[in-house]
C-alpha positions in Angstrom: 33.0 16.8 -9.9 32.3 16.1 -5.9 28.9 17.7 -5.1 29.3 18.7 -1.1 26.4 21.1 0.9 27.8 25.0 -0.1 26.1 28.5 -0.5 23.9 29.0 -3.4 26.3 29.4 -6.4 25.8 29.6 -10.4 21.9 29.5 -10.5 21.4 28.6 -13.7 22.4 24.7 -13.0 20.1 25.3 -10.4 17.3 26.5 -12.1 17.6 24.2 -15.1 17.2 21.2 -12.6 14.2 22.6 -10.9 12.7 23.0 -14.4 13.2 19.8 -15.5 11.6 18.2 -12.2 8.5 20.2 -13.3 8.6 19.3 -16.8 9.2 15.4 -15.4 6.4 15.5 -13.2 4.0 17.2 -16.3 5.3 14.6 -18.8 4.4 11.9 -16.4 1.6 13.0 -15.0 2.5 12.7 -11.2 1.2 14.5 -8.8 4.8 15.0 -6.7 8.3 14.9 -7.5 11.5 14.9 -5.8 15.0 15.1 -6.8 17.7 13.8 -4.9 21.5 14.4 -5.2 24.2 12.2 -3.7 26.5 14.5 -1.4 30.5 13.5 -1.5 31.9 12.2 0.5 29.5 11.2 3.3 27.4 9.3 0.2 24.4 10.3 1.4 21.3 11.8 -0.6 20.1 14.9 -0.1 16.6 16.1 -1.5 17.3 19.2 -3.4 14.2 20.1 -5.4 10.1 19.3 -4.6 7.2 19.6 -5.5 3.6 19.2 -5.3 4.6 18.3 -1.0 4.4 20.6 2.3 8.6 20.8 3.0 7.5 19.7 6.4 6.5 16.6 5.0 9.9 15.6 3.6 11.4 16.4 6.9 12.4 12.2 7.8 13.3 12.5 4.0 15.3 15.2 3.0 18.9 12.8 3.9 19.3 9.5 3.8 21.9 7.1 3.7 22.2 5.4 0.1 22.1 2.1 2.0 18.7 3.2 3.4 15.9 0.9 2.9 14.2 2.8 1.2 13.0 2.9 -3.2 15.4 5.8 -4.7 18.2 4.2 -2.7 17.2 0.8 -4.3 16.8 2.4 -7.7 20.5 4.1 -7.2 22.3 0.9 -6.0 20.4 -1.7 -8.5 20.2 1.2 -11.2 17.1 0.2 -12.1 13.7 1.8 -12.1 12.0 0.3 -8.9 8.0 0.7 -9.0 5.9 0.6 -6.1 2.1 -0.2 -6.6 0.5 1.0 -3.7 0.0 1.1 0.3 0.1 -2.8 0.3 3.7 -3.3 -1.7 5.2 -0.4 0.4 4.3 -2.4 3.8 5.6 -5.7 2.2 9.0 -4.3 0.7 9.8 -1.0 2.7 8.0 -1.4 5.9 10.2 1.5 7.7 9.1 3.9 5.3 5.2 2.5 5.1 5.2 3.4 8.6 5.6 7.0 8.1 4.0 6.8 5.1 0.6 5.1 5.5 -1.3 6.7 2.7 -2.6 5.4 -0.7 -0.2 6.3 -3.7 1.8 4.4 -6.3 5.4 5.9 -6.2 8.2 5.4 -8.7 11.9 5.5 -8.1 14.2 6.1 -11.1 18.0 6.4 -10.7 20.3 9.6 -12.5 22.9 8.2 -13.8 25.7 9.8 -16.0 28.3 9.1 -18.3 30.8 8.9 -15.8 29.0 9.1 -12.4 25.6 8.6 -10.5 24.0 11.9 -9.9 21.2 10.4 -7.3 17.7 9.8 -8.3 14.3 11.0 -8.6 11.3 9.7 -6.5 7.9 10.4 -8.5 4.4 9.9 -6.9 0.9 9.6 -8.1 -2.8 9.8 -6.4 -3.9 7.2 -4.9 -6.7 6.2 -7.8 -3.5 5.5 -10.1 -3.4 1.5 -11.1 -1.0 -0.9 -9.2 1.1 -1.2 -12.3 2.8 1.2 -14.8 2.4 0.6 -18.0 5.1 0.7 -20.9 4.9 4.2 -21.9 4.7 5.4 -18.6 8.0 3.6 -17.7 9.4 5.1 -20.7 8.6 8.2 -19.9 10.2 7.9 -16.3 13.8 6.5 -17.7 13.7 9.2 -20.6 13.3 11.7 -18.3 15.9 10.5 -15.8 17.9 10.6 -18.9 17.4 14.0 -20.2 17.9 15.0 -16.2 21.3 13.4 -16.0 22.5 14.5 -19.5 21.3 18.1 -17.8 24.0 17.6 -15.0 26.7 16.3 -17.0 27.0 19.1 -19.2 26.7 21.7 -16.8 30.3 23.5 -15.9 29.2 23.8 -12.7 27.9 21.4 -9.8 24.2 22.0 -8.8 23.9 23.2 -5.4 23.2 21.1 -2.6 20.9 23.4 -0.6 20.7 23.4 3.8 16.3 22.8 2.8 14.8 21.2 -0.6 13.9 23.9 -2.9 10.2 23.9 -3.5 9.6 24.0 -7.7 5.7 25.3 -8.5 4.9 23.0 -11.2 2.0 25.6 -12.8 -1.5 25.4 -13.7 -4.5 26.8 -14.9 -5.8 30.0 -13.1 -9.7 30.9 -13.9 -10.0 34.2 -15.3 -9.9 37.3 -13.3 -13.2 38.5 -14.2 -15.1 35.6 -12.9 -13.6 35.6 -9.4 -16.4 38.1 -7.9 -19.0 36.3 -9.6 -17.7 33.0 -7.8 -17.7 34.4 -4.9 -21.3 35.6 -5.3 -22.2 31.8 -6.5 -20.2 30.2 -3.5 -21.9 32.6 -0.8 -25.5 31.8 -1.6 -25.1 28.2 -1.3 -26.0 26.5 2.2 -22.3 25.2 2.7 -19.4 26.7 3.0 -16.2 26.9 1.2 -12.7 26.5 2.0 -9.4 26.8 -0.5 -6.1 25.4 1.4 -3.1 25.7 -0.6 -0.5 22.6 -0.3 0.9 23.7 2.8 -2.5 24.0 4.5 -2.8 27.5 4.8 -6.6 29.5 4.2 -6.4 31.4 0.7 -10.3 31.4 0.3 -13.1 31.4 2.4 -16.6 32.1 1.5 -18.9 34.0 3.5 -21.1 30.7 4.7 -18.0 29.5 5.7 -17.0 31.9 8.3 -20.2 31.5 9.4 -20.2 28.1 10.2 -16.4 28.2 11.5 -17.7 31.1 13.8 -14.4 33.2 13.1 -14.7 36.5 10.6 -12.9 35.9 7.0 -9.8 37.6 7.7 -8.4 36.7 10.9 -8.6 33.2 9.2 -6.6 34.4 6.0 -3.4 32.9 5.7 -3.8 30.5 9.2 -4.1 26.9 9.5 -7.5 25.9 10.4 -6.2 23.5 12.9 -4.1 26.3 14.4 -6.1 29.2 13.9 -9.4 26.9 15.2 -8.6 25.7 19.1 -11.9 23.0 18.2 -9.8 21.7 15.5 -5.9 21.3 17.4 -6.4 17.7 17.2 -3.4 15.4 15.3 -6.6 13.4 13.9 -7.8 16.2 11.5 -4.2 17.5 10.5 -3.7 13.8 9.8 -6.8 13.9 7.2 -5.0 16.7 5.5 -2.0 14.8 5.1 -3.9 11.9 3.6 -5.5 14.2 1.0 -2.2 15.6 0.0 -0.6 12.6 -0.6 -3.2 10.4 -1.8 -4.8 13.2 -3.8 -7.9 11.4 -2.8 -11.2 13.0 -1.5 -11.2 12.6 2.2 -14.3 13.6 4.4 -14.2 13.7 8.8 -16.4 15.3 11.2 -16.2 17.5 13.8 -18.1 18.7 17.2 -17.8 22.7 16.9 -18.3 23.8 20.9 -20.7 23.3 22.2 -23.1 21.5 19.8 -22.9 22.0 16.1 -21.7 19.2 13.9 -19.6 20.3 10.8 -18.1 17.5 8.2 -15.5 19.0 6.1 -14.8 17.6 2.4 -11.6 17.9 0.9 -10.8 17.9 -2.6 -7.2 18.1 -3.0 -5.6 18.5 -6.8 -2.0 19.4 -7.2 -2.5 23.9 -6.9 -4.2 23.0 -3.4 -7.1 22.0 -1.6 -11.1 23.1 -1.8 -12.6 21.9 0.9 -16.3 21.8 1.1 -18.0 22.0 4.9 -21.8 21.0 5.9 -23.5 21.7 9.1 -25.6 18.4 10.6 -26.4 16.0 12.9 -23.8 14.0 15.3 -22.6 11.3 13.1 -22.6 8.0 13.6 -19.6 5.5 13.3 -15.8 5.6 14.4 -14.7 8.2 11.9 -16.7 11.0 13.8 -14.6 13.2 15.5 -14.6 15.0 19.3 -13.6 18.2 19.7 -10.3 18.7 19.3 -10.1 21.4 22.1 -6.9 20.2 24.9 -8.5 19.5 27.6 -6.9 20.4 31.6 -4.6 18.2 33.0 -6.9 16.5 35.8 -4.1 15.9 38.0 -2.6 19.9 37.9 -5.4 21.8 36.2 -2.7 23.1 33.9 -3.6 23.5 29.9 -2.0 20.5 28.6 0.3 22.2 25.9 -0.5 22.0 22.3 0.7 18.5 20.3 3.9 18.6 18.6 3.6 19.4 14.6 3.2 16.5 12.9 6.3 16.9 10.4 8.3 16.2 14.1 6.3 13.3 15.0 6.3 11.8 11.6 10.2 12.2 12.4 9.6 10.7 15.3 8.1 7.9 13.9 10.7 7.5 11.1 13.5 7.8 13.6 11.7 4.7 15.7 11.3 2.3 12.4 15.3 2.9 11.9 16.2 2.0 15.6 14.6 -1.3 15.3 16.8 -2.4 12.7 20.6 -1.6 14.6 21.8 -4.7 15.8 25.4 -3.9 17.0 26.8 -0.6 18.4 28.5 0.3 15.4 25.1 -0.2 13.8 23.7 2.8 16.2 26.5 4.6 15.7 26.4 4.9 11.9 22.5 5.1 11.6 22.8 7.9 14.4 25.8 10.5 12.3 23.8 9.2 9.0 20.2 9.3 9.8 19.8 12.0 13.2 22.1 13.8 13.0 20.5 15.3 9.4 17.7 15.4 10.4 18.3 17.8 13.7 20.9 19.7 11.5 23.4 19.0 13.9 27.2 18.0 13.0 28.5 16.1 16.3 27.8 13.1 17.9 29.5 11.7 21.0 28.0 8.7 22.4 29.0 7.2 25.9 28.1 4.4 27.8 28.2 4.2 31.8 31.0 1.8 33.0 32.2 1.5 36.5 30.7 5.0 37.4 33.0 6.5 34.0 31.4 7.6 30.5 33.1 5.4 28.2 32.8 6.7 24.4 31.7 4.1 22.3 31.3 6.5 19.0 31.9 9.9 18.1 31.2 11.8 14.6 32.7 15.4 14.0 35.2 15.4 16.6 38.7 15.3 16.2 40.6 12.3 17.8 42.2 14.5 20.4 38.9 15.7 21.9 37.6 12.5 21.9 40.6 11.7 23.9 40.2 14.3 26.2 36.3 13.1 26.8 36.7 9.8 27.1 36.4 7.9 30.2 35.2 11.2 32.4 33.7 9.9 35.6 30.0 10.6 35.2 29.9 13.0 38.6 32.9 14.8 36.8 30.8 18.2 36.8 33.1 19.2 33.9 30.2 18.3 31.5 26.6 18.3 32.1 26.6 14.2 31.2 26.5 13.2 35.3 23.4 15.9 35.7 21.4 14.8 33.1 22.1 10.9 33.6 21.2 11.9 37.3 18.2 13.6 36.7 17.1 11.9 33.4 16.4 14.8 32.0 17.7 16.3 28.9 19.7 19.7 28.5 19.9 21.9 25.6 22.0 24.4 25.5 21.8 27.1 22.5 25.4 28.9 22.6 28.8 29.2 24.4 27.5 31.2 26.6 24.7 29.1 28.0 27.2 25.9 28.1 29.8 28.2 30.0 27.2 29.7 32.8 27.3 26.2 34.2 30.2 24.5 33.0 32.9 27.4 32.1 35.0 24.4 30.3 33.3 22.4 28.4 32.8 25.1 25.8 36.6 25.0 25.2 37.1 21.2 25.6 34.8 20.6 22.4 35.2 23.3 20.1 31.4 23.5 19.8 28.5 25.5 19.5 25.1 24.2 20.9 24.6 21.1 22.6 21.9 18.6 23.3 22.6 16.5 26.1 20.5 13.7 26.2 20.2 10.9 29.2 19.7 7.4 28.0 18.1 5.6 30.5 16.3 2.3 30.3 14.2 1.1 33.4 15.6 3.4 35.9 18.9 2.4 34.9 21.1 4.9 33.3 23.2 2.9 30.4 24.5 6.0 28.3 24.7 9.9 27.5 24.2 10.8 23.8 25.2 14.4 22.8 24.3 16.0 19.8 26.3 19.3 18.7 26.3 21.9 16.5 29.1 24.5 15.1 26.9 27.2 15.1 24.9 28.5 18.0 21.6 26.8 17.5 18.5 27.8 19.5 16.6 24.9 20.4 12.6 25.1 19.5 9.9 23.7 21.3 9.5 21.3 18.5 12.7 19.2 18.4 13.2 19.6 22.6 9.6 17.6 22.0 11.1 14.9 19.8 14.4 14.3 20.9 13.5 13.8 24.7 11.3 10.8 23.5 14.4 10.0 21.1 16.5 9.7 24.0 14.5 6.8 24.7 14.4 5.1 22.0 17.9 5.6 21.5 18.1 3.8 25.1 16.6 1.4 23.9 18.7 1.0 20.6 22.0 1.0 22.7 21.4 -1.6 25.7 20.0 -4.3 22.9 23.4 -3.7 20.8 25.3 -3.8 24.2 24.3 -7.2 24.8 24.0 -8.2 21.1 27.8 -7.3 21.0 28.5 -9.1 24.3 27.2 -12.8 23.4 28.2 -12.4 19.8 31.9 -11.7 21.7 31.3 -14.9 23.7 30.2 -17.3 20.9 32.8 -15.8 18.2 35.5 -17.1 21.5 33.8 -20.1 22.0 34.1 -20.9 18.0 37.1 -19.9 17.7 37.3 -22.5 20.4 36.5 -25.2 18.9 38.1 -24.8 15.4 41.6 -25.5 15.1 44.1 -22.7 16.3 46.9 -23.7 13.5 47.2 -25.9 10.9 49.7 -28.1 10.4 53.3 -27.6 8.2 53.8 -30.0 5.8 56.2 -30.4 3.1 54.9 -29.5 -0.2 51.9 -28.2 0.8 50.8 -24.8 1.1 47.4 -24.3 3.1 44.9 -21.2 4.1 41.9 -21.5 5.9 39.3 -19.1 7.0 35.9 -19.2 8.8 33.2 -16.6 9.0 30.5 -16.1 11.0 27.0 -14.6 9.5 26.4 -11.2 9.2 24.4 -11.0 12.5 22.7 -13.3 14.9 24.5 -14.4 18.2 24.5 -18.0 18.3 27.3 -20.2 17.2 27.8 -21.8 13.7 28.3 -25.4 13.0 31.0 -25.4 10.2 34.6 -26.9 10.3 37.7 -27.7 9.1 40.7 -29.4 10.0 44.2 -30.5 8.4 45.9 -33.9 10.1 49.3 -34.7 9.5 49.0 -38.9 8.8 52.3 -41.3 9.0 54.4 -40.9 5.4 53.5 -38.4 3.2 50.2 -38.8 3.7 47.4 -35.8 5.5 43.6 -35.5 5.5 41.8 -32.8 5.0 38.5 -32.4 6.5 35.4 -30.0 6.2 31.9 -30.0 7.6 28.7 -28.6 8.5 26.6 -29.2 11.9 22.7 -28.3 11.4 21.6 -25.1 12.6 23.0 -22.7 14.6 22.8 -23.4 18.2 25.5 -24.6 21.3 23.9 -27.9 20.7 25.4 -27.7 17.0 28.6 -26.5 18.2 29.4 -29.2 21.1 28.3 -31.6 18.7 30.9 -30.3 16.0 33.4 -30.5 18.5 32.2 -34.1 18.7 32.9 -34.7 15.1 36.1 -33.3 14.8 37.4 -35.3 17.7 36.4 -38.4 16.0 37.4 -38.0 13.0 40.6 -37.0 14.1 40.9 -39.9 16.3 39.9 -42.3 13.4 42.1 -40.5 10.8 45.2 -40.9 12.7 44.6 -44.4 14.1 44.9 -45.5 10.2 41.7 -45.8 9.4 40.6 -45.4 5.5 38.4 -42.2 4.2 35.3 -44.1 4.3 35.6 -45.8 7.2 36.8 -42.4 9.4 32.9 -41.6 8.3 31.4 -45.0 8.9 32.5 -44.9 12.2 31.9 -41.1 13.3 28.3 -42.1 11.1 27.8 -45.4 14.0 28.6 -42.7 16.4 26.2 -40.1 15.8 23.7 -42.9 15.3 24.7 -43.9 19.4 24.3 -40.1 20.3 21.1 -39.6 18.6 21.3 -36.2 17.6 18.4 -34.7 15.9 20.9 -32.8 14.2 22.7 -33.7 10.6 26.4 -33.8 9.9 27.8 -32.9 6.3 31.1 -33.6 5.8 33.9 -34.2 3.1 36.8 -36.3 4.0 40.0 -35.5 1.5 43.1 -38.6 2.1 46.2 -36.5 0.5 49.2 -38.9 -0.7 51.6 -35.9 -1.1 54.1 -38.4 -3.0 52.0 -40.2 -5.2 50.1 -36.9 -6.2 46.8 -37.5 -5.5 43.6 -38.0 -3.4 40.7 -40.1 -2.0 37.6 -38.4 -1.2 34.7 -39.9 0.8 31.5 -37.7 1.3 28.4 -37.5 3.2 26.4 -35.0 1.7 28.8 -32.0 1.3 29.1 -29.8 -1.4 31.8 -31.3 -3.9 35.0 -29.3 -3.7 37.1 -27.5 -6.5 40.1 -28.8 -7.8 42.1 -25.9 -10.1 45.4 -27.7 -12.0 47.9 -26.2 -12.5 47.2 -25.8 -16.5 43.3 -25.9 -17.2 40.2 -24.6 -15.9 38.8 -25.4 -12.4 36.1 -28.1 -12.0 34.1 -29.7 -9.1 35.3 -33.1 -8.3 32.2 -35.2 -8.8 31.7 -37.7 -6.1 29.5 -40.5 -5.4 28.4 -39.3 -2.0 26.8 -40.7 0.8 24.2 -39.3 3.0 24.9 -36.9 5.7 26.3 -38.2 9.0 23.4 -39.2 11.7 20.8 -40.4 9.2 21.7 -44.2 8.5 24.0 -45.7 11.2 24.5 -48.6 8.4 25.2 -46.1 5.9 28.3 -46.8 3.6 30.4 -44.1 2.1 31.5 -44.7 -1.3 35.6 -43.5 -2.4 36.4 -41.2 -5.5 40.1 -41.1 -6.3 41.8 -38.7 -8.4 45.5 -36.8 -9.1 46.4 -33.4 -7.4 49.1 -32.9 -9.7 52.1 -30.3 -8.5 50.8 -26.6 -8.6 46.9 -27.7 -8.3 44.6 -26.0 -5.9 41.7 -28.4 -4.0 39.4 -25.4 -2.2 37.0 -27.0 0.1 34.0 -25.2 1.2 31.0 -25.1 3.2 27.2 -24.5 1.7 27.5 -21.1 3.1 29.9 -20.1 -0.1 27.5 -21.3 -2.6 23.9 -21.4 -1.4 22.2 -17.7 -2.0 19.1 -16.2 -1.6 17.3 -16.2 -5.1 20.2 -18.2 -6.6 20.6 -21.8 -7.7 23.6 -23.7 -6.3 24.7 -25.7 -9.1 24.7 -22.2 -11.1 26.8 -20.4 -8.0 29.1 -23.8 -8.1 29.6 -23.5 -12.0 30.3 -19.4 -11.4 32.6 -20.3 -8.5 34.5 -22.7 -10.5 35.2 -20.0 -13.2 36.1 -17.3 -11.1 38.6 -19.8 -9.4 40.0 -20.3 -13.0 40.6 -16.5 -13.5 41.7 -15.7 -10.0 45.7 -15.3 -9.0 46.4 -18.4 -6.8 49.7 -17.8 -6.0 48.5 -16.0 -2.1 45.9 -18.0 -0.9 44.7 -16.1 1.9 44.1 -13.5 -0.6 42.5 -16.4 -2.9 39.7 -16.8 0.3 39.4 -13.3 0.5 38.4 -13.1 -3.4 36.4 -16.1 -3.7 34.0 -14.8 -0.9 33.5 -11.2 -2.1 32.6 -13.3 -5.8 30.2 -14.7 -3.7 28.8 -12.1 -0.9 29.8 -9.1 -3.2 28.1 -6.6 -1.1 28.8 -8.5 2.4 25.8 -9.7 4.6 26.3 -13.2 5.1 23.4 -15.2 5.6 24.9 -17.9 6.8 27.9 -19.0 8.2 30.9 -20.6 6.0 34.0 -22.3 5.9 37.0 -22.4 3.7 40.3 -24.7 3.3 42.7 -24.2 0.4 45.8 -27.1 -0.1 47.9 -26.2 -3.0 50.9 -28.6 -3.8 54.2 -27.0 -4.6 54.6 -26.9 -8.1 
C-alpha cells in the first residue's frame, strides 16, 4: 500500500488517525503533536495531522526528507524513540533545526512502524517546565501509543490521505459554564488591568473593557485580528516573536511596549493548550534590554516612503530554515537534491531547473519535474537568448515571477510551450556582482505569487548563490585531487599466473584534499610477487607526494631482490633522511606462488585477512614493527605462513575498520566473519561487499584501500 499526496478520500482512516493523535497527545500529556506520514516514492515525510501549533508554524516542517537532520527522521531510520531534553540538547544534536526553533521545550520523536512497513512517525512536544529526562512510564506510554497508531494504519482497507496542508486536530478541554461568562466579564472589567484571550493562532476572542481602553481601539474592530496587525504600535517581529515563545514553550512570557506617544503597557501572557490570556498593565518606561520601542515602521530617510510592513514570520522562519540547510550542501548534486526535496515543498512548486553561466550559455546542472527532452531543449541557451527570461533577470539581478501562461507568454510567447508549465519563478543567482546561475522554480498549475514568498525567495536567491559557487568549486578541486590520486596509484595491476587480483580505492565522503592510502602488486623474478599496502598521515599534497615517495621505493627495493624486511628498513632509513613529520603504515606481503605461501613484514598496519579455501577467515597475526619515519634503526620482524590454492589474503587500510563509536579489533573480528560468509568467487564484487558491511549507509569518514590476491584453486 504506497501512500502518494491525492484528494481527500475514505474519511474514516482519516479521522481515526486524527483521533488517535489527540488521544496520544492526552495520554501523554504533551502539549503538541504531530503526525507524519512517509509519501511513496519520493520518501519524504509529510505532516498530516497537528495539534496544539499555528499551521504557519509548521510551515519549514510540513516535508522533509527522511535523511533530514532532524529527530522523527532519526526515530524512523534508527526505529527508535529519540528524546530531546531541552533547548541545549536540540543546539548540540540538531543545530539546523535549533535555529528555527530557539524556544524551551522537551520534544519526543517516536517512529510508526508496522507489520510489514514504516508508516512515518510522530513528533510529541511538551512546555518548557517539563524535566530534561522522560521517565519510564512516560516512554511507555509514547511506544504504546506509536503502537496502537500503527496497528490503526495497518488494518485500515484504505491508505490515509496525504493532505496539500496538515490537518489541524482540536485536542478538547474544559469550557467554564455558560452562566458565569457575564459575571466574568463583570469581574474582569472592574479590575485596573486589562484582559486579553488569544486563541493558538493569535487571533483576539476576548477583550475586556479596561483593555480596549488601554489598547486605545474599541472591542470589536479588535475581535478576531491580530494585535500585532490590527495595532500599527505593535507591527514589530519582536512581539510576534514573544507570542511564538509562549506557544511553544507554554511558558509565561512578559515584554513591554511604548503605546504612541507616551504610555507604557507590559503585556503578560499565559499560554495553556485552548489559547492564550494575556494580562496587560499600564506603567512607567521600563528599564533593561527587554523593553520594547514602538513598533510603528518608521519612513524610509532616504525616499520618505513607508517602509513596507515585515514579512510574516512563518516565511522568515522558512527563511531561516532554508539558510541552516544551505550550509550543509557540499557538492552540486548536494544542492540539487536538498533544493527538489527541501524548496521545492515548501513553495509548493513541482519543477526545478537549475543553470549555471558558462562561456555566456546557461548550462543545466540539475533539473526535477522535467522530462529529459525539455531539459534538452533548455540546455546550453545563450544567456541573451531572449527566449526565456534567464538573460533579463541574470542582467538585472532581479527576480521574475510569473503567475500563468499568459503572463510568461506577453513577454516571451515560447517559453510557455517549451516547458509545459504553469507559473514560474525566475530567480538570478548572483554572488558579488557576478552572475554564476539562474534557478527556476515551476508550477503545473497557475500559481499567483504573494507578497510573502516574492519576500523570501528573492533573499533565497541569494543564498542559493551562495550554496552553488561553494559546490562549484568544491566539485572542481575534488575533480583535480581525485586525478591527481588516481595519479599516483597504480593504473593496472599486474597478470600473473595463478593469481587472481582486485583492487579498489576510495576517497572520503567529502573534503577536497588528497588521501594518503596505497597499494601496489610487483611481479618479482620466478614465481615470486609482492603485495603492498599503506597509509600516509593525513590528508594533504604533502601526504600524497610523499606516498608517491614510498611507492617508488619500495618498488625499487622489491624488485632489486631485496627481502620483505629489508624493502622497509630501507624505505624506513629513507623517510628518516627526508624528515617527514608525517608517518608511514605499511604491510609488505612476499608471494611464492609455487611454494604456496607468504612472508609478511609490517610497520604498523592493520593485519590482513587470510580466508582458505575450507575454514573460516582469520587476521594473520604479525609481529609488527613501528610505522615508517619514526626509528630510522627500526627493524622489521618476518611472519611466514601458507596461502594454500583457493585462499583469499584481502589487504586493507584503517579506513575499512576504524569507525566512529566502534572498536577496531571488534570491526576486524566482524570483518573476518562476514569474509567467511561472503561468495569469493568475483572479487570485485567481494570489495564491493566487504565495504557496504562496513560503511552500510555510505559516508566515509575517511579514505581506504583495498587489495584482494586469490590463488587458483
Amino acid at each position: 500500500m504506497r501512500l502518494r499526496a491525492r484528494p481527500r478520500g475514505d474519511p474514516s482512516v482519516d479521522d481515526a488517525l486524527d483521533a488517535a493523535l489527540a488521544d496520544m497527545v492526552r495520554a501523554t500529556g504533551a502539549a503538541i503533536g504531530g503526525v507524519y506520514l512517509i509519501e511513496e516514492p519520493t520518501s519524504l515525510l509529510r505532516l498530516v495531522a497537528l495539534c496544539g501549533l499555528p499551521l504557519d508554524f509548521t510551515v519549514p516542517w510540513q516535508r522533509l526528507a527522511l535523511t533530514a537532520p532532524v529527530p522523527v527522521a532519526d526515530a524512523i531510520e534508527e526505529d527508535r524513540l529519540v528524546w530531546v531534553g531541552g533547548q541545549d540538547e536540540m543546539a548540540r544534536r540538531y543545530p539546523r533545526a535549533a535555529t528555527v526553533l530557539p524556544y524551551a521545550f522537551a520534544l519526543a520523536a517516536v517512529p510508526v512502524r508496522g507489520v510489514r512497513r514504516r508508516w512515518g512517525g510522530v513528533v510529541l512536544m511538551w512546555p518548557a517546565d517539563h524535566p530534561d529526562r522522560a521517565t519510564t512510564r512516560e516512554r511507555h506510554h509514547i511506544t504504546a501509543s506509536a503502537g496502537r497508531l500503527a496497528r490503526l494504519l495497518d488494518d485500515s482497507p484504505v491508505p490515509p490521505t496525504l493532505p496539500g496542508e496538515p490537518r489541524v486536530v482540536p485536542v478538547g478541554s474544559p469550557r467554564h459554564p455558560a452562566q458565569t461568562a457575564l459575571a466574568a466579564v463583570d469581574y474582569l472589567d472592574r479590575l485596573p488591568d486589562g484582559a486579553l484571550a488569544l486563541d493558538l493562532e493569535g487571533r483576539i476572542t476576548f477583550m475586556s473593557g479596561t483593555a480596549a481602553r488601554l489598547l486605545g481601539r474599541d472591542a470589536q474592530r479588535l475581535l478576531g485580528t491580530r494585535p500585532w496587525q490590527s495595532l500599527p504600535w505593535l507591527d514589530d517581529l519582536r512581539y510576534e516573536e514573544r507570542y511564538r515563545m509562549a506557544v511553544i514553550s507554554r511558558a509565561p512570557v512578559s515584554y513591554s511596549v511604548l503605546r504612541p506617544p507616551d504610555q507604557w503597557l507590559t503585556f503578560h501572557l499565559h499560554p495553556d493548550d485552548s489559547g492564550i490570556s494575556v494580562r496587560i498593565t499600564a506603567g512607567a518606561e521600563p528599564a533593561g534590554p527587554a523593553a520594547g520601542r514602538t513598533g510603528a515602521q518608521p519612513p524610509d530617510p532616504a525616499t520618505g516612503r513607508a517602509v513596507p510592513a515585515p514579512t510574516a514570520p512563518g516565511r522568515l522562519y522558512q527563511l531561516v530554515h532554508q539558510a541552516a540547510a544551505l550550509t550543509e550542501t557540499v557538492t552540486t548534486a548536494d544542492l540539487v537534491a536538498l533544493m527538489a526535496d527541501q524548496i521545492l515543498p515548501a513553495f509548493g512548486a513541482q519543477g526545478l531547473v537549475l543553470s549555471t553561466v558558462e562561456a555566456g550559455r546557461l548550462r543545466i546542472i540539475g533539473t526535477h519535474g522535467y522530462p529529459a527532452n525539455v531539459v534538452d531543449r533548455l540546455d546550453a541557451l545563450p544567456v541573451d537568448t531572449g527566449l526565456t527570461p534567464a538573460g533579463e533577470v541574470l542582467a538585472a539581478g532581479v527576480p521574475a515571477f510569473f503567475g500563468s501562461p499568459a503572463e510568461l507568454a506577453h513577454g516571451y510567447p515560447r517559453a510557455p510551450v517549451i516547458s509545459g508549465k504553469q507559473a514560474w519563478a525566475f530567480l538570478p543567482l548572483v554572488v558579488s556582482g557576478r552572475a554564476v546561475g539562474c534557478c527556476i522554480l515551476s508550477y503545473d498549475r497557475p500559481h499567483p505569487f504573494t507578497a510573502d514568498e516574492r519576500a523570501v525567495l528573492t533573499p533565497l536567491a541569494g543564498l542559493l548563490a551562495q550554496a552553488l559557487d561553494r559546490a562549484r568549486l568544491y566539485d572542481t578541486q575534488h575533480h583535480l585531487v581525485h586525478q591527481l590520486q588516481q595519479a599516483l596509484l597504480p593504473r593496472t595491476l599486474p597478470d600473473l599466473p595463478g593469481l587472481d587480483v582486485a583492487a579498489r580505492y576510495l576517497p572520503a565522503a567529502h573534503g577536497i584534499d588528497v588521501g594518503g592510502d596505497f597499494y601496489d602488486l610487483l611481479r618479482l623474478d620466478g614465481a615470486g610477487a609482492a603485495a603492498v599496502i599503506g597509509d600516509v598521515e593525513g590528508h594533504s599534497m604533502a601526504a600524497a607526494a610523499l606516498m608517491g615517495q614510498v611507492r617508488t621505493a619500495i618498488h625499487a627495493h622489491a624488485t632489486a631482490g631485496a627481502a620483505p624486511d629489508q624493502v622497509l628498513a630501507r624505505t624506513n632509513r629513507l623517510l628518516a633522511d627526508l624528515d617527514s613529520d608525517l608517518l608511514v603504515t605499511c604491510l609488505y606481503v612476499h608471494l611464492d606462488l609455487a611454494r604456496h605461501e607468504v612472508v609478511l613484514a609490517g610497520a604498523g598496519h592493520v593485519p590482513p585477512l587470510l580466508r582458505p579455501a575450507a575454514g573460516p577467515a582469520h587476521p594473520l597475526r604479525l609481529d609488527p614493527g613501528p610505522p615508517l619515519g619514526v626509528d630510522a634503526g627500526a627493524r622489521y620482524p618476518l611472519t611466514r605462513g601458507p596461502f594454500p590454492p583457493g585462499s583469499v589474503l584481502a589487504l586493507y587500510t584503517d579506513g575499512l575498520v576504524e569507525r566512529p563509536r566502534t572498536d577496531v579489533q571488534q570491526a576486524t573480528a566482524d570483518l573476518a566473519d562476514h569474509l567467511t560468509r561472503a561468495d569469493v568467487h568475483d572479487l570485485e564484487r567481494l570489495i564491493d561487499s566487504l565495504v557496504h558491511h562496513a560503511w552500510p549507509a555510505g559516508g566515509l569518514t575517511d579514505d581506504l584501500a583495498v587489495l584482494l590476491l586469490r590463488t587458483a584453486g
